[in-house]
C-alpha positions in Angstrom: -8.9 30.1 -19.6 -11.1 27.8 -21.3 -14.1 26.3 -19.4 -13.8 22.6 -18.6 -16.9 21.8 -20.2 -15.4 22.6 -23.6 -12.5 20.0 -22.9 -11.8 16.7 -23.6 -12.7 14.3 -21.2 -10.2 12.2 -19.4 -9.1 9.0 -21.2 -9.5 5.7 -19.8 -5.9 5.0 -19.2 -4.1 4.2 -16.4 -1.2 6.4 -16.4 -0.3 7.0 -12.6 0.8 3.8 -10.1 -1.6 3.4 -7.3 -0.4 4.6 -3.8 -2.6 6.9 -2.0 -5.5 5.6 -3.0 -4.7 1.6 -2.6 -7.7 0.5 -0.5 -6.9 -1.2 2.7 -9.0 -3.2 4.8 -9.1 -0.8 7.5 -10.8 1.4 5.0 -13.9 -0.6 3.6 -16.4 0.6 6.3 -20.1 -0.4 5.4 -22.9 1.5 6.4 -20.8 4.5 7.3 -21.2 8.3 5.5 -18.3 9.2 2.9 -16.3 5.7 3.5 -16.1 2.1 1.1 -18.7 0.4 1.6 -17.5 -2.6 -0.8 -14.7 -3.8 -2.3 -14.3 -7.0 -4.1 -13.6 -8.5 -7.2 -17.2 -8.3 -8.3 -17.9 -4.5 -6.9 -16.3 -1.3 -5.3 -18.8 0.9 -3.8 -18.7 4.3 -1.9 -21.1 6.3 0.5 -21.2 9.7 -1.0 -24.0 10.9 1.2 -23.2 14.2 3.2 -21.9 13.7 6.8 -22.3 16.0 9.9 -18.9 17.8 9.4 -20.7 20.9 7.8 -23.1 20.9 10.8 -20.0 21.4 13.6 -18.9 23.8 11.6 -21.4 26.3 10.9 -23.4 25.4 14.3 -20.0 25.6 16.3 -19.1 28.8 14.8 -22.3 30.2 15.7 -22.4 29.3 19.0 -19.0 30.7 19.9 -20.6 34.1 18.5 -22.9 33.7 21.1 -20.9 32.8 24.2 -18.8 36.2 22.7 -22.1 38.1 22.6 -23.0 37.2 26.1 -19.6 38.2 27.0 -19.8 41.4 25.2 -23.6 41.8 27.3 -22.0 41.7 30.9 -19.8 44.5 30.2 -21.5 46.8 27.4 -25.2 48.2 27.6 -25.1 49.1 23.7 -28.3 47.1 22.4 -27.4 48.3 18.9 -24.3 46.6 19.5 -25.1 43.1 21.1 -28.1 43.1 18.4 -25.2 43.0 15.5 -23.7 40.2 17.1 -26.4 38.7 17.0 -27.3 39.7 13.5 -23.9 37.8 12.6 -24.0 34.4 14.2 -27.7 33.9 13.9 -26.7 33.3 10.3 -24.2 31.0 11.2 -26.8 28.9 13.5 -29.2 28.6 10.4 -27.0 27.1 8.3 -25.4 24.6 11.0 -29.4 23.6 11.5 -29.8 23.2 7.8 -26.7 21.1 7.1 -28.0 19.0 10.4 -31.6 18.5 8.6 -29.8 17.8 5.1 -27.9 14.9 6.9 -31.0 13.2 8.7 -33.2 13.7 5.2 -31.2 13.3 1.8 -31.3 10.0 0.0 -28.3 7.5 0.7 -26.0 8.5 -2.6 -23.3 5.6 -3.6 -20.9 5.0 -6.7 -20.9 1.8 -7.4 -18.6 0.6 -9.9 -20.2 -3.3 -11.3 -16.9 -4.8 -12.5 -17.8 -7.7 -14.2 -20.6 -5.9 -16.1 -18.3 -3.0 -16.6 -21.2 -0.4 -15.4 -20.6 2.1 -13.0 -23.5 4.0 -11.1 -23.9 7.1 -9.5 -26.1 9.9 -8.2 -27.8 12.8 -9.0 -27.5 15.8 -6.8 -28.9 16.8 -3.8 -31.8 15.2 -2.4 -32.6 13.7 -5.7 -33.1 9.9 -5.3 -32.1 8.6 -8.3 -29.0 7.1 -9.4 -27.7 6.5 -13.1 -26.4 3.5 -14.2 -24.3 3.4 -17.6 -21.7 1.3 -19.7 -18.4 2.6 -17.7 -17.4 3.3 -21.5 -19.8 5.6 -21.5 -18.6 7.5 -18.8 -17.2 11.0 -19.3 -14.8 12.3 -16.6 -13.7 15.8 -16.6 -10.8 17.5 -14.9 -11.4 20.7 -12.9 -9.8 23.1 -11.0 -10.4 23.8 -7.3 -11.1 27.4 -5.7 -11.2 29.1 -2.4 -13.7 31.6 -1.5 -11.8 34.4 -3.4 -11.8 32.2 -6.3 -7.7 31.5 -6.2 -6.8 28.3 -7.8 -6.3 25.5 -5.5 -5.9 22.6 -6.8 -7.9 20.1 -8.9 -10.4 17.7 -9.2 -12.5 15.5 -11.1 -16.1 15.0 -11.9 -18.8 13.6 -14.0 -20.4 15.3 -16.1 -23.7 13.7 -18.0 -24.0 14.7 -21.2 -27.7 14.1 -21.8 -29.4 16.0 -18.4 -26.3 18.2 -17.8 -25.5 17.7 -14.1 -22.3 16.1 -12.3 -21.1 14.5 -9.5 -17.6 15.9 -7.6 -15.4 12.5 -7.7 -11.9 13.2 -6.1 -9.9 16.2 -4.7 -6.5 14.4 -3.6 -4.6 13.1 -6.3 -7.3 13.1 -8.4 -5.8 11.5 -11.7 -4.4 8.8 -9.6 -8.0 8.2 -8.3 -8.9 7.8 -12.0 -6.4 5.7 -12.8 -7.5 3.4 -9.9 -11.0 3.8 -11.5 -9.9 2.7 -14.9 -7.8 -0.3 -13.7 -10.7 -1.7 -11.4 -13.1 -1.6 -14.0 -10.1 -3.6 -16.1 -11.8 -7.1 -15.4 -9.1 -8.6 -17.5 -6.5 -7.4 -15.4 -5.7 -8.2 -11.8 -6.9 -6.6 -8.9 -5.5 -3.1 -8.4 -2.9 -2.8 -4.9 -4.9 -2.9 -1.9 -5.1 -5.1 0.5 -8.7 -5.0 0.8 -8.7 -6.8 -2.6 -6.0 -9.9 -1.2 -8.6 -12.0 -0.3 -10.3 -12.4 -3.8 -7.1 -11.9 -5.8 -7.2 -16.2 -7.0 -10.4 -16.1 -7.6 -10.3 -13.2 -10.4 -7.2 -15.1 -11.7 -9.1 -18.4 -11.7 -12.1 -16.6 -13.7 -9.6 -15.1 -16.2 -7.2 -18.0 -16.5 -10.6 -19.9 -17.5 -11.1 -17.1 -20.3 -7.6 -17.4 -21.4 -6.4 -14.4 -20.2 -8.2 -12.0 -22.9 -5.8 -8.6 -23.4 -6.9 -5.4 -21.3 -9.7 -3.5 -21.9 -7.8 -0.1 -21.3 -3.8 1.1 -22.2 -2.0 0.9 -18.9 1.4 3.4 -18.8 3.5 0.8 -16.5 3.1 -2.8 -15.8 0.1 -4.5 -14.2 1.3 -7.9 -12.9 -0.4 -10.6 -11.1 -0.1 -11.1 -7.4 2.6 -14.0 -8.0 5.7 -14.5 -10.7 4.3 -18.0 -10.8 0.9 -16.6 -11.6 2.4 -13.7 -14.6 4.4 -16.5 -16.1 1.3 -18.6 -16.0 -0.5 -15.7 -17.8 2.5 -14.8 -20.3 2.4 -18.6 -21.6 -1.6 -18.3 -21.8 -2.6 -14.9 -22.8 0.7 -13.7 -24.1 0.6 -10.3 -22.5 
């Protein structure tokens, strides 16, 4: 099978009607790892930064190896024995404390997606610092599959990949084209807000702004209807924009 590099990347359409990923009030949760920081007519932002779930993990599966190995102490006298269970978990412990260090020390890492100057930006890897901002035209989304440790298929996903330094960022896991298509039709500033009802509150005001602009046509081809939050409001942009 061919690698994903060599395809196409993903089109900016919207093809897939937003359900799971309609953002809610109750998800916009600012200053918080791996939650929305922002959303808005003007900009939707995530925390990407790493969170402590790696850390219970690892560190929790090393210390139940050690309450086994002190179990195992009380009732053998093998030292060869309790050293191997120690030789196991200690590795376990490492990584726990490594995940832990990772969290208190990497760089804060957020996509933010500008929509009124239709840019999006986003991070390099690791404990890199620096984010990339470029025209959301400019973007190039890949889809990719999703493995287990014995490298079965899993699922799928989609990412960045930059062109120009080679690198990517891992965007979405669950329903990952819907995700995209959510991407695409945020970064639509001439059409209305995507479903949500984190984006109610600001839903006049984008129609005010593009009422003013005479309802110009959408930047991207949309597979199903996008109306506005009214009937009063689509007929109102029917008469003006035509669309």
């Amino acid at each position: 099978m061919s690698s994903f590099w060599k395809n196409k990347p993903l089109e900016k359409v919207i093809r897939y009607p937003i359900g799971y990923h309609q953002i809610h009030q109750e998800k916009v949760k600012p200053s918080k790892r791996l939650e929305i920081q922002e959303a808005n007519d003007l900009f939707f932002v995530t925390n990407e930064t790493s969170s402590l779930t790696s850390f219970y993990i690892y560190f929790g599966i090393g210390v139940f190896a050690l309450f086994f190995i002190w179990i195992t102490a009380s009732q053998k006298n093998s030292s060869e024995e309790i050293i191997s269970f120690y030789a196991i978990s200690l590795p376990f412990l490492l990584i726990g404390l490594f995940h832990l260090i990772v969290f208190f020390l990497v760089p804060v890492k957020e996509i933010v997606l500008d929509r009124m100057n239709s840019k999006i930006t986003y991070p390099r890897l690791f404990g890199n610092k620096e984010h990339r901002t470029i025209q959301f035209d400019s973007l190039h989304v890949y889809a990719a599959m999703t493995t287990s440790g014995d490298f079965a298929v899993t699922g799928k996903k989609i990412r960045i990949k930059d062109r120009k330094y080679s690198y990517t960022w891992d965007l979405e896991s669950t329903y990952p084209e819907e995700y995209w298509s959510f991407m695409v039709w945020y970064m639509d500033k001439n059409r209305p807000l995507p479903p949500g009802t984190a984006f109610d509150e600001y839903r006049q005001q984008d129609f005010e702004r593009r009422k003013a602009e005479g309802f110009p046509k959408p930047l991207y081809p949309s597979r199903f209807e996008t109306p506005e939050a009214t009937p009063a409001q689509q007929r109102e942009r029917k008469k003006i924009g035509g669309w």
